[in-house]
C-alpha positions as CSV (number, residue, x, y, z in Angstrom):
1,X,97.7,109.5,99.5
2,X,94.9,106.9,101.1
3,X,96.6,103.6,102.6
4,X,95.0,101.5,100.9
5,X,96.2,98.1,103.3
6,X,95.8,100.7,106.5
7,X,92.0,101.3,105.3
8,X,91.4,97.7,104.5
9,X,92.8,96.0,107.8
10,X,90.7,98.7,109.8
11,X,87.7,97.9,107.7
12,X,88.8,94.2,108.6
13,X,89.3,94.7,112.4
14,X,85.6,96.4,112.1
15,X,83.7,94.0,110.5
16,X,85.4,91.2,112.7
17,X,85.0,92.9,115.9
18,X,81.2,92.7,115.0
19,X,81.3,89.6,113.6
20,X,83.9,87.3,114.8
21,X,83.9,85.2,111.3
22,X,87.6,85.1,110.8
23,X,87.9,83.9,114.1
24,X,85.4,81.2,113.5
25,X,86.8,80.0,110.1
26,X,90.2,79.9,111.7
27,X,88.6,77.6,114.3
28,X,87.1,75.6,111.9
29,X,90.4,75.2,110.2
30,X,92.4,74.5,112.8
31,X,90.4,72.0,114.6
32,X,92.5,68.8,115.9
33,X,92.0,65.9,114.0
34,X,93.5,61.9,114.5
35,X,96.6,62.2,112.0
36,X,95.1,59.0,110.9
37,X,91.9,60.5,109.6
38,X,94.3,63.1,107.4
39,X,93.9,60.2,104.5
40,X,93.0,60.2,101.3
41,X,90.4,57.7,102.2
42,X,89.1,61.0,104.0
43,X,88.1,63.4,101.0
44,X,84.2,62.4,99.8
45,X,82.7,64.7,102.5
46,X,84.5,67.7,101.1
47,X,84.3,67.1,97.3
48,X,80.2,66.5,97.7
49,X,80.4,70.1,99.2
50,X,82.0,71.4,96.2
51,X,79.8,69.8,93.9
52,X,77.2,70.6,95.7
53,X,78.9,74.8,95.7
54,X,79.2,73.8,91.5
55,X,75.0,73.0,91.4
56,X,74.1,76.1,93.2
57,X,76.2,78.2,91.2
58,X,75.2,76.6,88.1
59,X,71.9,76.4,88.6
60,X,71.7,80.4,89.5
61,X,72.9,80.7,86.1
62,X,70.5,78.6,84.3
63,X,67.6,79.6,86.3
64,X,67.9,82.9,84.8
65,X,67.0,82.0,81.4
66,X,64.9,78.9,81.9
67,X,61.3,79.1,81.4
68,X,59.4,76.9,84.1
69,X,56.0,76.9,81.4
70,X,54.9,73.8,80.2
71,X,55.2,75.6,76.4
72,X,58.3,77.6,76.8
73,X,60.5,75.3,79.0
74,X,61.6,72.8,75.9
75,X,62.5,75.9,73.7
76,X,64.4,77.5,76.4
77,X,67.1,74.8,76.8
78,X,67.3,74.6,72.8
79,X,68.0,78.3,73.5
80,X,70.5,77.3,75.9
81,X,72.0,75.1,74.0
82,X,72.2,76.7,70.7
83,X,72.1,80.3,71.2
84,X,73.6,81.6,74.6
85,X,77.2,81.6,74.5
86,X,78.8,78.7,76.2
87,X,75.5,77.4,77.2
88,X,75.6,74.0,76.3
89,X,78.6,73.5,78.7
90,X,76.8,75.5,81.3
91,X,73.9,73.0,81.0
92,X,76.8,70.0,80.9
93,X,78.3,71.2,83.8
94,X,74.7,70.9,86.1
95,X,74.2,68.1,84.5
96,X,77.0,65.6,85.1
97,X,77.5,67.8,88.2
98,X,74.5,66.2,89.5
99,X,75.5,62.9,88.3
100,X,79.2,63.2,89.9
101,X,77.7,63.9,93.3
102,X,74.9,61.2,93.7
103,X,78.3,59.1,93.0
104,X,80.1,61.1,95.5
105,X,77.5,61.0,98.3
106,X,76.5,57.3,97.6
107,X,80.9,56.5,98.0
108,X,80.9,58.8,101.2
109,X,78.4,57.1,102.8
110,X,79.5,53.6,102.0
111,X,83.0,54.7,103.5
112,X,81.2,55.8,106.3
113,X,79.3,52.4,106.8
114,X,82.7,50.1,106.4
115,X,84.8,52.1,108.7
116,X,82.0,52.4,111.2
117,X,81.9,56.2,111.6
118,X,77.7,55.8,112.5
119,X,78.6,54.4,115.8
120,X,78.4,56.8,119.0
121,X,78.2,59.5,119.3
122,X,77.9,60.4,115.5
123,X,74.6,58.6,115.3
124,X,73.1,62.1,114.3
125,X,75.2,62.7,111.7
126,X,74.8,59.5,110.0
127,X,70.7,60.0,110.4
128,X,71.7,63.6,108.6
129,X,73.8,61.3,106.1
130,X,70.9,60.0,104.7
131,X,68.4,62.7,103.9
132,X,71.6,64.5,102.4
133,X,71.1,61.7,100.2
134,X,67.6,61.2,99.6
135,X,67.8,64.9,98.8
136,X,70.5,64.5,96.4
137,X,68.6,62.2,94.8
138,X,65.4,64.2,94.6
139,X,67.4,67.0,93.3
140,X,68.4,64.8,90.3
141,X,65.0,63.6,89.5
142,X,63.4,66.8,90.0
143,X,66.1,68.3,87.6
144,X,65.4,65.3,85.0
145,X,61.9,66.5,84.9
146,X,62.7,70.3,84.3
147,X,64.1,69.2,80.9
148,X,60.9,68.6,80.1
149,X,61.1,66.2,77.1
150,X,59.7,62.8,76.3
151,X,61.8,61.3,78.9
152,X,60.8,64.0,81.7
153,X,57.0,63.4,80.6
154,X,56.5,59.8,80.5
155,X,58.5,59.1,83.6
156,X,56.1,61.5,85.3
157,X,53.3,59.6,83.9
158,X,55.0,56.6,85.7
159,X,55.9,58.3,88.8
160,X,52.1,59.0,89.4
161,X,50.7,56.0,89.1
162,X,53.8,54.6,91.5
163,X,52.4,57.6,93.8
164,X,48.7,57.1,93.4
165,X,49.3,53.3,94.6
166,X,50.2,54.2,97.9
167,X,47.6,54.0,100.6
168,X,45.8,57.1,102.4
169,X,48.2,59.6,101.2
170,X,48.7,58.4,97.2
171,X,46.2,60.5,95.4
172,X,46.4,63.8,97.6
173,X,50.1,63.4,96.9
174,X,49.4,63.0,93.0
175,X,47.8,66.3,93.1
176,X,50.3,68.0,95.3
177,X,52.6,67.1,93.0
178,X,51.5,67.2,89.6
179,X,48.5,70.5,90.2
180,X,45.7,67.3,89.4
181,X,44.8,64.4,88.2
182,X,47.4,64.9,85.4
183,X,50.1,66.0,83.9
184,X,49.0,69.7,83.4
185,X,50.3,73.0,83.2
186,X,50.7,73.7,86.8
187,X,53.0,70.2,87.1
188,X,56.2,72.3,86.1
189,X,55.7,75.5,88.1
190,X,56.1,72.9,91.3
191,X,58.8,70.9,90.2
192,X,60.8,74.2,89.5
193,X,59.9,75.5,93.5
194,X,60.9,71.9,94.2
195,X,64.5,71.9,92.4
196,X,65.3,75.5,93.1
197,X,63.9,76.7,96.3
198,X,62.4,74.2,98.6
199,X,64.8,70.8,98.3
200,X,68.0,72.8,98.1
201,X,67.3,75.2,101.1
202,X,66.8,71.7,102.8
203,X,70.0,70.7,101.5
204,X,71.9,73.6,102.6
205,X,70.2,73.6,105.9
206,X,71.1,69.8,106.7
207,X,74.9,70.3,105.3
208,X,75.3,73.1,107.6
209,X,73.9,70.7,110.6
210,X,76.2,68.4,109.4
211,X,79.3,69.9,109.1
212,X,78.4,71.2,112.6
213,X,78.1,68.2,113.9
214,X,81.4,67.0,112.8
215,X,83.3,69.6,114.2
216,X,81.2,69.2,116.8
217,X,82.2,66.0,117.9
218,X,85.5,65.5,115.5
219,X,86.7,63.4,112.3
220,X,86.4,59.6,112.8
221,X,89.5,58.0,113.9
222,X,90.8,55.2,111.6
223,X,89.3,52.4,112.9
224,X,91.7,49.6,114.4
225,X,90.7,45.7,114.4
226,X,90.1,45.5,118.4
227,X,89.2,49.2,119.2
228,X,86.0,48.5,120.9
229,X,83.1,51.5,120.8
230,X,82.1,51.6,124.0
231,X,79.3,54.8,125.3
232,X,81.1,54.8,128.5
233,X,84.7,55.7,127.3
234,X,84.6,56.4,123.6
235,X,84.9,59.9,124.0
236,X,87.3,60.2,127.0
237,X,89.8,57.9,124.5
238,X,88.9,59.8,121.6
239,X,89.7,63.1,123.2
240,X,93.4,62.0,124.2
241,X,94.2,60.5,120.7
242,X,93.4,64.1,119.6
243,X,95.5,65.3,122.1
244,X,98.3,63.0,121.7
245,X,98.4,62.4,117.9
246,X,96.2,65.1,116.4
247,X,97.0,67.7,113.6
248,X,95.4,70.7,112.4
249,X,92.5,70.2,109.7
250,X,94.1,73.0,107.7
251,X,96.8,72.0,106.8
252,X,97.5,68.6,107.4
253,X,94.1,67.3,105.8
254,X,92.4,69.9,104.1
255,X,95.2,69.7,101.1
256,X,94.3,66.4,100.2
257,X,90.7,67.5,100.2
258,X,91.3,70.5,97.8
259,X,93.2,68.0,95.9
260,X,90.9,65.5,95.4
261,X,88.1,68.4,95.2
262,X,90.2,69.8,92.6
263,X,90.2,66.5,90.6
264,X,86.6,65.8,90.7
265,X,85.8,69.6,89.3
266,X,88.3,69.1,86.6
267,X,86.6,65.3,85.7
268,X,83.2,66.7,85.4
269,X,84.7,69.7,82.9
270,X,86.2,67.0,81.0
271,X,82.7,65.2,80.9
272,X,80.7,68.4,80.0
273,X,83.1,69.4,77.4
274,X,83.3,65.8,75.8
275,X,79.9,64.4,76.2
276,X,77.7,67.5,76.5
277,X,74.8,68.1,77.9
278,X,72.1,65.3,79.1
279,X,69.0,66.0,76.9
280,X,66.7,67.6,76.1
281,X,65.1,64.4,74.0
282,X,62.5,65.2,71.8
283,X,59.1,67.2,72.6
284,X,56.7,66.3,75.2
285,X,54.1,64.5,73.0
286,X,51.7,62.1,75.0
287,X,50.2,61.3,71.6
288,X,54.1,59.6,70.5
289,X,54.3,56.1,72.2
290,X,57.2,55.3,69.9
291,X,59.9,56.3,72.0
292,X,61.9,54.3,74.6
293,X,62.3,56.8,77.4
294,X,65.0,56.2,80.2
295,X,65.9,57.7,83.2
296,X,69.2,59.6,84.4
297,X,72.1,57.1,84.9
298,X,71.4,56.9,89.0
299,X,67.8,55.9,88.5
300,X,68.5,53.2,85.4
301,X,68.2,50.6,87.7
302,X,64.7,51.4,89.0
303,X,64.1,51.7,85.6
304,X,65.2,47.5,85.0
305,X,63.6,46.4,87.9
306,X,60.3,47.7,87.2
307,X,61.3,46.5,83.4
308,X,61.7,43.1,84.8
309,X,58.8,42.6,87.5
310,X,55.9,40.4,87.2
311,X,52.8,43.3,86.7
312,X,51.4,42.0,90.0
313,X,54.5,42.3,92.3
314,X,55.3,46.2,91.3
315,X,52.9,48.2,93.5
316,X,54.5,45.3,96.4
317,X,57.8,46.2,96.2
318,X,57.4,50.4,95.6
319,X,55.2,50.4,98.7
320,X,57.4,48.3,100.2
321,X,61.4,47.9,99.8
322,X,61.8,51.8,99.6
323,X,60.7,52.3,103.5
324,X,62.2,49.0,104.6
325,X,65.7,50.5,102.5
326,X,65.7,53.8,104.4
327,X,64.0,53.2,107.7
328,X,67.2,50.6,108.2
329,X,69.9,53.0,107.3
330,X,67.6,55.5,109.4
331,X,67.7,52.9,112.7
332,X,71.5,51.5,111.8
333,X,73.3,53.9,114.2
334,X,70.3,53.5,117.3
335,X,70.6,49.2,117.0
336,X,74.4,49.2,116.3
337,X,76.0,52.4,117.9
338,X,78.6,50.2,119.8
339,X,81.0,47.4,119.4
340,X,83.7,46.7,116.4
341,X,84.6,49.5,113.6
342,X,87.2,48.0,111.6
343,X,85.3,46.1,108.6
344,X,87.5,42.8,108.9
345,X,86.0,42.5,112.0
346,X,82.0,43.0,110.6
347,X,82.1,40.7,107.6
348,X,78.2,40.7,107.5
349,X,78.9,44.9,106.8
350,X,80.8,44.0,104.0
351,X,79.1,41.2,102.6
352,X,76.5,43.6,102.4
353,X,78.1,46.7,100.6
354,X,79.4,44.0,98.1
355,X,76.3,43.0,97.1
356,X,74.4,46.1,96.9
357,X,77.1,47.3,94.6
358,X,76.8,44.3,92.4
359,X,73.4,44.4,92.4
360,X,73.1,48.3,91.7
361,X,75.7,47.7,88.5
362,X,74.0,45.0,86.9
363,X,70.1,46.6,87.3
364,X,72.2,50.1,86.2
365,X,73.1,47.9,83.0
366,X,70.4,45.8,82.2
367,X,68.6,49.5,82.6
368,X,70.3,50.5,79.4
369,X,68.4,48.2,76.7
370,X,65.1,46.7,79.3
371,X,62.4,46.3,77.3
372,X,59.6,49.3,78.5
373,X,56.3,48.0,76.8
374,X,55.2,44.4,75.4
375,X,54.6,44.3,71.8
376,X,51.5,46.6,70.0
377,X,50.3,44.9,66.9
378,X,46.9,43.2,68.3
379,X,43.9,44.8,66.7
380,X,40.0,44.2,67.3
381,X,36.6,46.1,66.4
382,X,34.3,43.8,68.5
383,X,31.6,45.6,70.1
384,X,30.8,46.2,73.4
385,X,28.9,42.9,74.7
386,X,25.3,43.9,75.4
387,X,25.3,42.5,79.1
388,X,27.6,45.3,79.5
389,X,25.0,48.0,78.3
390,X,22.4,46.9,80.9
391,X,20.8,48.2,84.1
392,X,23.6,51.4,83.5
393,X,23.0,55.0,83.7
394,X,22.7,57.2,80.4
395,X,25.8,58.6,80.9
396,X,27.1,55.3,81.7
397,X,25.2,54.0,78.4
398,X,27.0,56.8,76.6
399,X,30.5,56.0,78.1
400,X,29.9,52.9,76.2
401,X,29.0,54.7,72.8
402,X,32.6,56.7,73.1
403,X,34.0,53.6,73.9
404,X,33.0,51.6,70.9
405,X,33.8,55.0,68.6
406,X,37.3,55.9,69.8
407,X,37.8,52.1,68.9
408,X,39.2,51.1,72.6
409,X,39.0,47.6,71.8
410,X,41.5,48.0,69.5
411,X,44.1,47.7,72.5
412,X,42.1,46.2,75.0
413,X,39.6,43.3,75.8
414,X,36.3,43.0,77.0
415,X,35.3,39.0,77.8
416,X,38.6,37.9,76.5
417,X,37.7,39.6,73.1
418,X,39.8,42.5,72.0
419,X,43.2,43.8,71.4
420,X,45.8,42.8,73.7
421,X,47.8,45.8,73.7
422,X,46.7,46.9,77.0
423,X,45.7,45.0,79.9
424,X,42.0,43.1,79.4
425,X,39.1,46.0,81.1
426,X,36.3,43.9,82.3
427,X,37.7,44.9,86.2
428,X,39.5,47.6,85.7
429,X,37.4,49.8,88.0
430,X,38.5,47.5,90.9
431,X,42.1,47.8,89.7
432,X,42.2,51.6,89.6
433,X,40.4,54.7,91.3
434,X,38.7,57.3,89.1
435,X,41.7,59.7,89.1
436,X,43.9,56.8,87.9
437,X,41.9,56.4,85.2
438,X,41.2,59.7,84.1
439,X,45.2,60.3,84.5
440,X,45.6,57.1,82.2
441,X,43.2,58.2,79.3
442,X,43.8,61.9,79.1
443,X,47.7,61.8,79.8
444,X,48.6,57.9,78.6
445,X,51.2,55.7,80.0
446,X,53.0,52.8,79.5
447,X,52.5,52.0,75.8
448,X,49.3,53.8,75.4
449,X,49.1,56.8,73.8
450,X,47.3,60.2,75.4
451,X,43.5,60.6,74.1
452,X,43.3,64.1,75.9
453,X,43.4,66.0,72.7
454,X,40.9,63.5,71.0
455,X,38.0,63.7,74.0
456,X,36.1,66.5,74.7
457,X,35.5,66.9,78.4
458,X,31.8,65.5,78.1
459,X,33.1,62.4,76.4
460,X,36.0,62.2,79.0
461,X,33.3,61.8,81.6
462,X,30.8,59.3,79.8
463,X,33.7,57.3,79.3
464,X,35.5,57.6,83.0
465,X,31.8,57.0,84.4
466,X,31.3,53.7,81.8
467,X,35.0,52.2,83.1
468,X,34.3,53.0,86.4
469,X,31.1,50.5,86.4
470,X,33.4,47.6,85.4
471,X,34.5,45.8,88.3
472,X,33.1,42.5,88.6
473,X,32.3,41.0,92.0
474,X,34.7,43.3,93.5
475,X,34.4,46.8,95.0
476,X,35.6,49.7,93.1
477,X,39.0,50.5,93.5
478,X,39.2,54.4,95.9
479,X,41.9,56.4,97.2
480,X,42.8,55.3,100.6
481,X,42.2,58.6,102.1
482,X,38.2,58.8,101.4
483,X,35.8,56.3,102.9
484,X,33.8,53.3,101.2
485,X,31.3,55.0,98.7
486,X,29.6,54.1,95.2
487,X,32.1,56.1,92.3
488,X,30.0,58.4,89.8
489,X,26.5,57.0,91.5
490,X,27.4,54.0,89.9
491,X,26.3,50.7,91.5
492,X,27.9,48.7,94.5
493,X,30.4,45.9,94.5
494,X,27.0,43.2,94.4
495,X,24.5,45.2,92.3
496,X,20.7,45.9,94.2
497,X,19.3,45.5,90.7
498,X,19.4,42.3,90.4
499,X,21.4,42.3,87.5
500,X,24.3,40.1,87.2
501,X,27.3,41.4,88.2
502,X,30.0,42.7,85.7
503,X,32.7,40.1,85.0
């Protein structure tokens, strides 16, 4: 009779002799850490890595019976939902999964920040800190858009002209991302590479560098009012406190991780099971404006701010605050790697985690019911003033003719006569580049509607070509990356022709 335990711990011994992974786990394990970091205040790093274990596996699962087509990828999760056995709560689980550890990542690296774990020598691993999360978060949105519904669409419409409005790079980015101009079918082929090959092998690339790195250089030490980082001696001191009051990771620590991993796991069954899965809302339809669509909860308050923002101060604060955000948590550890951890001793620290919070939960709130789109109930069929018909090209004549027929004035002004639906378009061409506004009447956005079903491509063109000769005294409006050049052969900023300049 085979020995079976002989066979397996020879087939053990073999595998190990060529390998040496049980006697790197046991390393790993077993590594000293400060008996004061085996606390409960200690557990975020490990539960993000078993939600991040729960995505992955979840995610497998789904990804083989999604459809990543622009016409199949709704019906699929109604499949999923409706028909596969216990899909629903396989969708719930990925869902609030995702939810559960933007929380989990954004609490680990506030702890982090307040007990002053960023300070030398884990300067690295706080830089790898934050493009975990900006990952995480990309992951999320990526996985919002997937659904595919009206939420999914018209935040893509958003997120492109957010995109296109950033210099040199904005409009080759647009068509990275969406496959052109628009919203088309090649736009959900990418964000599927996106949210299941190319951001989580960057993920799992960067956790593995960053659990590395802290067994690398060791668990934070509970920081003590008075302990002073300095680069000269921090790790000399830090060595003999592991010495003198270190325990072993496993089991000392690790039980209160599994614990507190445990609990999470169980919390987001209890979500999926109760609340269900997130979406999908109804069908992508560019032609229904009469929807409210909302982000995920972790983006709801990018959602109210934008909500809330003067028109003229948006592109100002996307171009702006984002870099300024992560380029300080970026340079944090290189201007502030010494000095005091314990947070009574930094008061500015915490001055600063308390009002990012409270300013996170209130946007996150007022996100719920901000109002999306002024009011639509302006209507106008003035025509289109003759000063505007002269001195243009045919095509620039006819752009005119298509936009007197498809009623545009209806929803928007010409000389302070129109709708006032939309915003007035006497310079819109120096407001936005030729892509933007082919984007804005094929695929629609903000409260107006998509007109690519009601255009054919010639009309598309007269009409792109008529807009694009509105723009006053001012240039027209080009993407960053190409050099100063007349759009569509249509005239200069100060007209040659003598003719007076469009106002």
């Amino acid at each position: 009779m085979i020995d079976l335990k002989k066979r397996g711990l020879q087939l053990f011994r073999w595998v190990e002799i060529r390998s040496g992974m049980a006697g790197t786990v046991t390393g790993m394990a077993e590594h000293p850490t400060p008996v004061s970091a085996a606390s409960w205040w200690y557990v975020f790093g490990s539960a993000a890595m078993m939600l991040l274990a729960l995505q992955v596996m979840t995610g497998i699962l789904l990804a083989l019976v999604y459809s990543p087509s622009a016409s199949n990828a709704w019906p699929s999760l109604q499949f999923i939902n409706h028909n596969l056995p216990l899909g629903w709560f396989l969708r719930a689980m990925h869902g609030w999964g995702s939810d559960f550890m933007i929380a989990i990542v954004l609490i680990h690296l506030t702890q982090v920040f307040l007990f002053g774990a960023y300070k030398f020598p884990r300067e690295l691993t706080w830089i790898v800190g934050v493009f975990l999360l900006l990952l995480t978060l990309g992951m999320a949105f990526t996985g919002q858009v997937l659904r595919f519904d009206q939420d999914a669409y018209w935040g893509l419409g958003i997120g492109a002209s957010i995109t296109g409005s950033i210099p040199v790079m904005g409009g080759p980015m647009v068509h990275l991302l969406l496959g052109g101009p628009i919203v088309g079918g090649a736009t959900l082929s990418r964000f599927f590479t996106l949210h299941v090959f190319i951001i989580p092998g960057l993920l799992l690339s960067l956790v593995g560098l960053h659990l590395f790195l802290v067994l690398r250089l060791g668990i934070n030490e509970w920081p003590m009012p008075g302990r002073i980082v300095r680069k000269a001696d921090y790790q000399r001191n830090y060595a003999a406190l592991t010495k003198s009051t270190g325990v072993p990771f496993a089991p000392d620590a690790a039980w209160k991780d599994a614990v507190f991993a445990a609990a999470i796991l169980l919390a987001v069954m209890a979500c999926a099971f109760f609340l269900g899965p997130i979406g999908p809302s109804g069908t992508p339809d560019p032609t229904i404006i009469q929807t409210a669509p909302k982000p995920d909860l972790p983006f709801l308050w990018i959602f109210a701010i934008l909500a809330y923002l003067p028109p003229e101060m948006e592109t100002i604060v996307l171009l702006a605050v984002p870099p300024l955000l992560i380029g300080g948590l970026l340079l944090l550890p290189l201007i502030a790697s010494e000095g005091e951890k314990h947070w009574s001793r930094r008061p500015v620290a915490v001055l600063m985690v308390t009002l990012i919070a409270v300013t996170l939960g209130i946007f996150t709130r007022l996100g719920t019911y901000a109002p999306w789109s002024p009011v639509m109930d302006a209507w106008s069929s003035a025509p289109v003033p003759a000063r505007y018909l002269e001195h243009r090209t045919p095509l620039e004549r006819r752009g005119a003719m298509v936009f007197q027929e498809k009623q545009c004035r209806n929803c928007h002004s010409l000389e302070k006569v129109g709708g006032q639906r939309g915003p007035a378009l006497d310079r819109v061409a120096a407001d936005m580049t030729e892509d933007q506004i082919i984007r804005q009447v094929l695929q629609g956005g903000g409260n107006m509607p998509a007109y690519g079903n009601a255009l054919s491509p010639a009309e598309t063109q007269a009409l792109t070509s008529f807009l694009m000769s509105l723009h006053g005294n001012q240039r027209p409006a080009m993407d960053a990356s190409e050099g100063i050049k007349p759009q569509n052969g249509s005239h200069p900023a100060t007209p040659a022709t003598g003719a007076p300049p469009v106002q």
